[in-house]
FITOR-689649 format. One line per 8 residues: number of its first residue (from 0); their letters; for each residue z, x, y of N, C-alpha, C. Coordinates in Angstrom, 2 decimals. Example, Ala and Ser with C-alpha at 12.3 -4.5 7.8 and 13.67 -1.06 7.14 Angstrom:
<pts>
0 = as = 7.80:13.19:-5.69:7.80:12.30:-4.50:7.80:13.20:-3.30 ~ 7.08:12.85:-2.25:7.14:13.67:-1.06:7.87:12.90:0.03;
</pts>
This chain:
<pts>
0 = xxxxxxxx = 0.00:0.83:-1.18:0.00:0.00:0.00:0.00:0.87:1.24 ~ -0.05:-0.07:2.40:-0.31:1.18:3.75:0.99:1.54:3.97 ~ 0.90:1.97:5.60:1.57:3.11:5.99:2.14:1.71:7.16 ~ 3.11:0.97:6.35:3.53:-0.26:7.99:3.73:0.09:8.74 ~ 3.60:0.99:9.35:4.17:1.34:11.29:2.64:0.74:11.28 ~ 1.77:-0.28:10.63:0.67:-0.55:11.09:0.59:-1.93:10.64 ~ 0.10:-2.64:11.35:-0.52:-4.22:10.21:-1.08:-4.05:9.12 ~ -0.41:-4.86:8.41:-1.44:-4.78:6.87:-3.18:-5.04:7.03;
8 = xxxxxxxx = -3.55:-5.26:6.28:-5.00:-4.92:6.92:-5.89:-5.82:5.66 ~ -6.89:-6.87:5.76:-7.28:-7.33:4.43:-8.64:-7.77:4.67 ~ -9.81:-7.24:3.85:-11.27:-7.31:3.77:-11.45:-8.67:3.12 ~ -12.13:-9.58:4.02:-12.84:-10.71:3.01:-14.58:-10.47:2.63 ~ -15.12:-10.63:1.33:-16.21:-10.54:0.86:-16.64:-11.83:0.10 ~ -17.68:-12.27:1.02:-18.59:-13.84:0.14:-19.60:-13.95:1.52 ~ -20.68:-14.53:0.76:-21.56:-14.53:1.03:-21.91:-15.95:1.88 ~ -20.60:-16.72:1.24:-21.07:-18.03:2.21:-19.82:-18.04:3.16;
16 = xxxxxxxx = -21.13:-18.31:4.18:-20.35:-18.06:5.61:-19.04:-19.29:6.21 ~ -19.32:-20.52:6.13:-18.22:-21.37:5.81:-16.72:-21.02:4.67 ~ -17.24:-20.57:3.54:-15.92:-20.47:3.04:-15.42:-19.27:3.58 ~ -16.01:-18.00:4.17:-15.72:-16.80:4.69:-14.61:-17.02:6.04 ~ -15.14:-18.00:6.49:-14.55:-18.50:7.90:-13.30:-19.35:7.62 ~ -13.46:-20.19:6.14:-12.07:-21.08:6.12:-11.20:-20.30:5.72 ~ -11.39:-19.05:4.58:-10.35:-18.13:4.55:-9.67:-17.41:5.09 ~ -10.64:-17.09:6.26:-10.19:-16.00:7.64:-9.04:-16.70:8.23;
24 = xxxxxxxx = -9.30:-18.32:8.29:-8.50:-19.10:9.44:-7.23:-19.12:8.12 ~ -7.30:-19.37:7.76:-5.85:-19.74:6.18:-5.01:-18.66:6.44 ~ -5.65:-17.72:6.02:-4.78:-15.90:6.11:-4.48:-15.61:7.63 ~ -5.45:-15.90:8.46:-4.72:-16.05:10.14:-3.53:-16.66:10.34 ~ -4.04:-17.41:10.01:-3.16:-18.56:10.41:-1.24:-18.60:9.79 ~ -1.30:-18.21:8.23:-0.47:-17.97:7.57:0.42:-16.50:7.51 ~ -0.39:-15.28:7.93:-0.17:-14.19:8.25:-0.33:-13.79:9.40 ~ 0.27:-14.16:10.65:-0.44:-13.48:12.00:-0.42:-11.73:11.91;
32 = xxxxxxxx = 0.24:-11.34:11.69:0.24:-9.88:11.48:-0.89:-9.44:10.66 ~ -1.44:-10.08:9.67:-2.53:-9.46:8.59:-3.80:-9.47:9.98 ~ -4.38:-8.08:9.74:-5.67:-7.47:10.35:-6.71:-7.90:9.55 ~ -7.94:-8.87:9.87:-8.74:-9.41:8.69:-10.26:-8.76:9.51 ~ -10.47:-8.57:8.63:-12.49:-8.02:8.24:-13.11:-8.72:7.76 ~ -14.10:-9.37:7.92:-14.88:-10.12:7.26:-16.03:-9.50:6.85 ~ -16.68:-9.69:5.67:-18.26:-9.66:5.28:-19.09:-10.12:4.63 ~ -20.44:-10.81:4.66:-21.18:-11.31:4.17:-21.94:-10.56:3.05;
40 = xxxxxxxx = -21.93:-9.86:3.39:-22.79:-8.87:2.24:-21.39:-7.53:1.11 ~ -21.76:-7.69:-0.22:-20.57:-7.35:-1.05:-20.41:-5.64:-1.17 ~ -19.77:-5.25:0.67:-19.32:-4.05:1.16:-18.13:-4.06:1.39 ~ -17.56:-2.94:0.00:-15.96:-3.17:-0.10:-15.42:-1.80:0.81 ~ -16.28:-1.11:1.38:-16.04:0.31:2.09:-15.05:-0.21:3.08 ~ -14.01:0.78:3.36:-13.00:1.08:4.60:-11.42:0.90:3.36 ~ -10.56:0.85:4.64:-8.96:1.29:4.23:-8.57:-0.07:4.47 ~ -7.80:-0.73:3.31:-7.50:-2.15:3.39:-6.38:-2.44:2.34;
48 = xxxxxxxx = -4.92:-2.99:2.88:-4.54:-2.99:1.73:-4.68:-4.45:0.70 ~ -5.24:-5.63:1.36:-5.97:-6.53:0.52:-7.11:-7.08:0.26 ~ -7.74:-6.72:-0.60:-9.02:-7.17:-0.34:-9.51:-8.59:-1.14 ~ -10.08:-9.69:-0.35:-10.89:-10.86:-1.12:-12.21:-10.96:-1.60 ~ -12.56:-11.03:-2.84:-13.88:-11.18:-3.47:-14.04:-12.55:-3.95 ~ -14.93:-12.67:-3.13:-15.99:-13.71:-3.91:-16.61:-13.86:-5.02 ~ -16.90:-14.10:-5.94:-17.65:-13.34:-7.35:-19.09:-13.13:-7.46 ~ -19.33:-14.33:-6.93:-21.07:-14.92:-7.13:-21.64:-14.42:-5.55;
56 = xxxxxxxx = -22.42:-13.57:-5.43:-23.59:-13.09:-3.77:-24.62:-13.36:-4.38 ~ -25.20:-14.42:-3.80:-26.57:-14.44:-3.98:-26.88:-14.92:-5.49 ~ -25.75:-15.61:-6.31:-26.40:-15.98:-7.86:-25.84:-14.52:-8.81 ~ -25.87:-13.45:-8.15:-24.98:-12.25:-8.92:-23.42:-12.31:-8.98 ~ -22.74:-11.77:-10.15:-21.45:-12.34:-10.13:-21.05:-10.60:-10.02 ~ -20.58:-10.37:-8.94:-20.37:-8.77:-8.07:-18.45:-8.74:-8.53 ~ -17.86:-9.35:-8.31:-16.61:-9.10:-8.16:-15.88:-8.19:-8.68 ~ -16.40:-8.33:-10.47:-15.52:-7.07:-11.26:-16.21:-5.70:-10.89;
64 = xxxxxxxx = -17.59:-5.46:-10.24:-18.40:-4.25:-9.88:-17.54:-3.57:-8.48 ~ -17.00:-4.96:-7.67:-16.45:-4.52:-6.50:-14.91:-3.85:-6.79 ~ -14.19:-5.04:-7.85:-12.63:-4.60:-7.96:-12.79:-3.30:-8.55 ~ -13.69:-2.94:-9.54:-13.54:-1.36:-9.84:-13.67:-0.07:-9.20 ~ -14.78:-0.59:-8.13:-15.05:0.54:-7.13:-13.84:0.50:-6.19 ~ -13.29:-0.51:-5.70:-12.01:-0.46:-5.13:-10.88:-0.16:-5.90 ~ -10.66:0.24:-7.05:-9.64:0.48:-7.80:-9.49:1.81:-7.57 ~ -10.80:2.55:-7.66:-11.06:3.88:-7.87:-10.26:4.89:-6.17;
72 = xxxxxxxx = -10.99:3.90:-5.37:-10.34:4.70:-3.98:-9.04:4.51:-3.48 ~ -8.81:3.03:-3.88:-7.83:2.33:-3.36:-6.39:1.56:-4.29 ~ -6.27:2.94:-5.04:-5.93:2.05:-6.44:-3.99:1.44:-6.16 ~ -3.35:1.13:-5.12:-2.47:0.42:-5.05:-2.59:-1.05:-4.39 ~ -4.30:-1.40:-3.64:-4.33:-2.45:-3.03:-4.50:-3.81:-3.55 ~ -4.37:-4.43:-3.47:-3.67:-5.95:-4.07:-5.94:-6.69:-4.22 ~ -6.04:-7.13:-5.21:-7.35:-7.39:-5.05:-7.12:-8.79:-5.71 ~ -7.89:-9.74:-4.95:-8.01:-11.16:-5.30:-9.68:-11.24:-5.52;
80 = xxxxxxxx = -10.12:-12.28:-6.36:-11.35:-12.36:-6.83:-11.32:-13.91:-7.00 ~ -12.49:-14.94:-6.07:-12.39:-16.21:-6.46:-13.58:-16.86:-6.73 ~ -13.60:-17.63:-7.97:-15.06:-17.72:-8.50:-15.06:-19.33:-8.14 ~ -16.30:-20.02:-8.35:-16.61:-21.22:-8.72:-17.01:-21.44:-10.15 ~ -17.02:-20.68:-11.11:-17.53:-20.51:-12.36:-16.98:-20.15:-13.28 ~ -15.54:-19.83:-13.25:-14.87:-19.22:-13.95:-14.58:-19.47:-15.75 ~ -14.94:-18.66:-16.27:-14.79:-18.71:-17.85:-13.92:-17.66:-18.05 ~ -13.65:-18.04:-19.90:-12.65:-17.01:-19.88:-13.10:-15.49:-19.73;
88 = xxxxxxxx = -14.36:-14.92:-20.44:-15.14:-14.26:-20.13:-15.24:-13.49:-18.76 ~ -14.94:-14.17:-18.19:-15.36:-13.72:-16.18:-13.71:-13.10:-16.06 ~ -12.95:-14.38:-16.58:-11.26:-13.89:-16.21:-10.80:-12.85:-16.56 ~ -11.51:-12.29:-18.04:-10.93:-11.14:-18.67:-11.94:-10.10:-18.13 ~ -13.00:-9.86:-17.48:-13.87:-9.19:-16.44:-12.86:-8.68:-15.53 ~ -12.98:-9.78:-14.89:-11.80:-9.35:-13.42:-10.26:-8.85:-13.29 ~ -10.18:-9.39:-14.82:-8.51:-9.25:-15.03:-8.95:-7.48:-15.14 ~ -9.65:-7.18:-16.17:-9.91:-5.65:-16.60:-10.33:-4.60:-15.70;
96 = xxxxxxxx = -11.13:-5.48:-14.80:-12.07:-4.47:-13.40:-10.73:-4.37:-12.41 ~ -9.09:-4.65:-12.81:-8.42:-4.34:-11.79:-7.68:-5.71:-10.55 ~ -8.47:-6.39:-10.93:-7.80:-7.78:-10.41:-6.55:-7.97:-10.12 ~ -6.02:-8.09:-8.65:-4.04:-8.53:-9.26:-4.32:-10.35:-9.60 ~ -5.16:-10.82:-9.39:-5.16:-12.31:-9.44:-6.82:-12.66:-9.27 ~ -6.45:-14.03:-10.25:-8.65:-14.64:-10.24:-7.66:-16.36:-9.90 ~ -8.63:-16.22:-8.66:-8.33:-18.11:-8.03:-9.95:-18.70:-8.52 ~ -9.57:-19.93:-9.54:-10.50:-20.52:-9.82:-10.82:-21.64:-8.75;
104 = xxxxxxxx = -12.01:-21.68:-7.83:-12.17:-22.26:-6.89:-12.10:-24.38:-7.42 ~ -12.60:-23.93:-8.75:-12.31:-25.58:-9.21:-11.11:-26.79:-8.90 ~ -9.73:-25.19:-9.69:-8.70:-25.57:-9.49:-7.82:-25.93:-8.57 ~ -7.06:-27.29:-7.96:-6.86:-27.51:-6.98:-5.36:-26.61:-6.58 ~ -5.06:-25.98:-7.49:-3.34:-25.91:-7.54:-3.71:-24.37:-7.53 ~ -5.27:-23.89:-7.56:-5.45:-22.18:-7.59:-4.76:-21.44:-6.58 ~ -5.19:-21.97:-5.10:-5.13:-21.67:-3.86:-3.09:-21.66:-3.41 ~ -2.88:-22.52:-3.47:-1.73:-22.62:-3.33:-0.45:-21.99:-3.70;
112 = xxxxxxxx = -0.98:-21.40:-5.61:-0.21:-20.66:-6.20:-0.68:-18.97:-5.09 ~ -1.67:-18.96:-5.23:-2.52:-17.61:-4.46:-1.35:-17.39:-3.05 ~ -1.49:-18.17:-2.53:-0.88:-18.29:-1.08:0.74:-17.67:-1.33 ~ 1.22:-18.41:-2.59:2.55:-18.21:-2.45:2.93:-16.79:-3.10 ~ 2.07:-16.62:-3.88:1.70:-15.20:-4.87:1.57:-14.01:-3.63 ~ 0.93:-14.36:-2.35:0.32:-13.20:-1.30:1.97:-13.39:-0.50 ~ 2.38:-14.26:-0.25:4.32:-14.10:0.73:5.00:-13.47:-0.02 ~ 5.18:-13.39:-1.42:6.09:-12.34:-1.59:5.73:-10.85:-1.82;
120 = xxxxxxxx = 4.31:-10.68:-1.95:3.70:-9.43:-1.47:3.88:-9.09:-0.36 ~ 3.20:-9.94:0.70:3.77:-9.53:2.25:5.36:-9.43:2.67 ~ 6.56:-10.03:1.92:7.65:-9.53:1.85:7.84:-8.44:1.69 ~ 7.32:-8.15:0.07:7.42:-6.77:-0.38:7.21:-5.55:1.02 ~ 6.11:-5.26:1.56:5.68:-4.55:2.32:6.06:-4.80:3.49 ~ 6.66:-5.61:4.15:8.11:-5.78:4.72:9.08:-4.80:4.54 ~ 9.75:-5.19:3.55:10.84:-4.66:3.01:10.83:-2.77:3.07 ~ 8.96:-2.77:2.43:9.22:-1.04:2.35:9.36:-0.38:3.97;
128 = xxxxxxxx = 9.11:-1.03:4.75:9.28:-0.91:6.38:10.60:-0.30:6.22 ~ 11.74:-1.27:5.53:12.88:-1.19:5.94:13.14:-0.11:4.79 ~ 13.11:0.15:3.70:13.25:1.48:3.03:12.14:2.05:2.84 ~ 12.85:3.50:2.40:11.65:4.79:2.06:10.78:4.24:1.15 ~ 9.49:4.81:1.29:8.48:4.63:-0.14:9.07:5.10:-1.30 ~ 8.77:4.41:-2.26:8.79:4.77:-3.66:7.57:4.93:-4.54 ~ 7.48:5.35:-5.94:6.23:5.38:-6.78:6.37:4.27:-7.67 ~ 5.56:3.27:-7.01:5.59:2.06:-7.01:3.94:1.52:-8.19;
136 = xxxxxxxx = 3.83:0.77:-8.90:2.88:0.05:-9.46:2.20:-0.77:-8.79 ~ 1.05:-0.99:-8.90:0.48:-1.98:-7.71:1.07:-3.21:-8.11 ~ 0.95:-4.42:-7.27:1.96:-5.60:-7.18:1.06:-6.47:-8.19 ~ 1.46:-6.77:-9.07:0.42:-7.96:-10.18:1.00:-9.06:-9.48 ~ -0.16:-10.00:-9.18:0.33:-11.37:-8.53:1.00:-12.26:-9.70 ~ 0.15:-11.82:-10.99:0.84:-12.71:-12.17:0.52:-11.56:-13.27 ~ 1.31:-12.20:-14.08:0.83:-11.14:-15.71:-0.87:-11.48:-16.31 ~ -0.80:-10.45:-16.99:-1.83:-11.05:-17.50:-1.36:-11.96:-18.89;
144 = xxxxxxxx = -0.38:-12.08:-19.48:0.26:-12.89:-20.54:-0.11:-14.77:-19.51 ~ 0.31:-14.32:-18.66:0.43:-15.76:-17.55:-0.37:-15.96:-17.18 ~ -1.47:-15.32:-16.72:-2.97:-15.69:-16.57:-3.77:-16.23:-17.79 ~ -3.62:-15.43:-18.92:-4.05:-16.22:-19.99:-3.45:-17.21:-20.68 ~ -2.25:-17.56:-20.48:-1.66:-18.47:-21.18:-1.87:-19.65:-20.23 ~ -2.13:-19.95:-18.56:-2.31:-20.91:-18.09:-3.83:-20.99:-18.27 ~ -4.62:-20.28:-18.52:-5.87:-20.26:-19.59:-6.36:-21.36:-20.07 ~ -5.89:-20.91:-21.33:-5.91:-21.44:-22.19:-5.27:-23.31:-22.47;
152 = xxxxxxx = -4.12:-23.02:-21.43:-3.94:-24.50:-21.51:-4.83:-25.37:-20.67 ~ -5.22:-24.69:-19.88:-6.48:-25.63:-19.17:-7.85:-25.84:-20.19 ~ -8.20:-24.97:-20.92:-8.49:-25.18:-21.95:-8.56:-26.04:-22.70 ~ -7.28:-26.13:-23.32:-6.56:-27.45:-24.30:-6.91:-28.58:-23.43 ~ -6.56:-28.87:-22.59:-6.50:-30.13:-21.85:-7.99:-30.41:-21.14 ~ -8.92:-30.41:-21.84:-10.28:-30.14:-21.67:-10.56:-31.08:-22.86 ~ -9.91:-30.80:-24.13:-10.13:-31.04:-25.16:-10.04:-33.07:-25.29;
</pts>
């Protein structure tokens, strides 16, 4: 995570410009302190400690290509990935390419858990304000036991 004597700092990536804009205003709005970037085109370059992916640019599903290249430079920053398409297939993609969390855009209850999943992160990095750094693991928004087990029951209840 950064260096807080600074605002946290968080890249949004999707291609459609409406949902780009409703997220900007959500995370504004909910974080005044978070520094937001926006981009239309799937450029994960610069120093950020959260970044949002879109999955699908253009009909290509980029997200797990992006969370890995961001893993590689940036490997404590919190990475969210949100599809409209989501299979289990895609989940275990993103979960593997480094993902702390996959919001299924279907799901109405995705966003909300997301939201509350990102306040106690932004606590967290709070908090390290107030103590020294430590060698810390990047923050998993959920397990992956908990990602697949709420899975799968969406799954079941399909059935």
């Amino acid at each position: 995570m950064s260096d807080m004597r600074r605002p946290p700092r968080a890249l949004l990536l999707d291609d459609d410009k409406y949902a780009l804009e409703f997220l900007r205003m959500l995370l504004s709005d909910r974080y005044p302190r978070l520094e937001i970037d926006t981009r239309l085109e799937p450029d994960p370059s610069g120093e950020y400690d959260f970044y949002f992916l879109d999955d699908d640019f253009e009909g290509i599903r980029l997200a797990g290509k992006l969370a890995r290249q961001i893993r590689v430079s940036h490997p404590d920053a919190v990475i969210l990935a949100f599809s409209a398409s989501l299979d289990s297939d895609t989940l275990k993609e993103l979960l593997g390419a480094g993902c702390n969390g996959v919001c299924d855009k279907k799901v109405p209850t995705d966003m909300p858990e997301m939201l509350e999943a990102l306040d106690r992160c932004m606590r967290r990095l709070e908090t390290k304000v107030e103590r020294p750094p430590k060698d810390e693991r990047p923050v998993l928004l959920k397990t992956f036991r908990d990602l697949f087990r709420e899975w799968n029951q969406r799954l079941g209840s399909l059935e």
